[in-house]
Every structure is written in C-alpha cells, then in structure tokens.
C-alpha positions, 0 to 999 in steps of 0.5 A, spaced: 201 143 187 206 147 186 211 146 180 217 146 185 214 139 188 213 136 181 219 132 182 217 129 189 210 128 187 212 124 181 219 120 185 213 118 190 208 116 185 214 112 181 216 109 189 209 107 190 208 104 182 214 100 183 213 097 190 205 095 188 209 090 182 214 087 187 208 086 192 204 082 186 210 078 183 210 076 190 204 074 192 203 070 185 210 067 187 206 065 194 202 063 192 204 058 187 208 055 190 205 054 195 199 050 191 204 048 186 211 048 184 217 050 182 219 042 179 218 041 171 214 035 169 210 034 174 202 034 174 203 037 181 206 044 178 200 045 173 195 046 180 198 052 182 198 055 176 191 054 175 190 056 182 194 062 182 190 064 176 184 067 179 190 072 184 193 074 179 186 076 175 184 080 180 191 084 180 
C-alpha cells in the first residue's frame, strides 16, 4: 500500500469496525427483545437474557 491511501485504508477499517459494533448491539437487542424484555421486575425478562447470552458468546 502506498503511503498516500494509508488515510483511506484506515477510515475503511475505522467505518467497517464501527458498523460491525452497531450490527452486534443490534442483534443482541433483537434478540432480547424478542425472547424477553425491556420491563424490570418480571421472571420474563431474565429469559431473554439467558437466551441472549450464547449470541453474544459467539460475537
């Protein structure tokens, strides 16, 4: 690579690093939400946490 697209190359790498994140945050909250909730004091919220759990393992 030639010194003159290091700028490119590391924006690129900054972009794709960052959509990776919002994807993963994404998908846990689909997941949790979906099995669980967003409600506080309910035994149904603990579910999705637990089945969110191996998801964000494999991340």
């Amino acid at each position: 690579m030639r010194p003159a697209e290091e700028g490119q190359a590391s924006g690129a790498n900054n972009a794709i690093r960052e959509l990776g994140g919002v994807f993963g945050v994404a998908v846990l909250a689909a997941v949790f939400s979906h099995s669980g909730g967003y409600e506080s004091g309910r035994p149904r919220s603990r579910r999705g946490e637990v089945e969110a759990s191996p998801v964000a393992g494999a991340a």
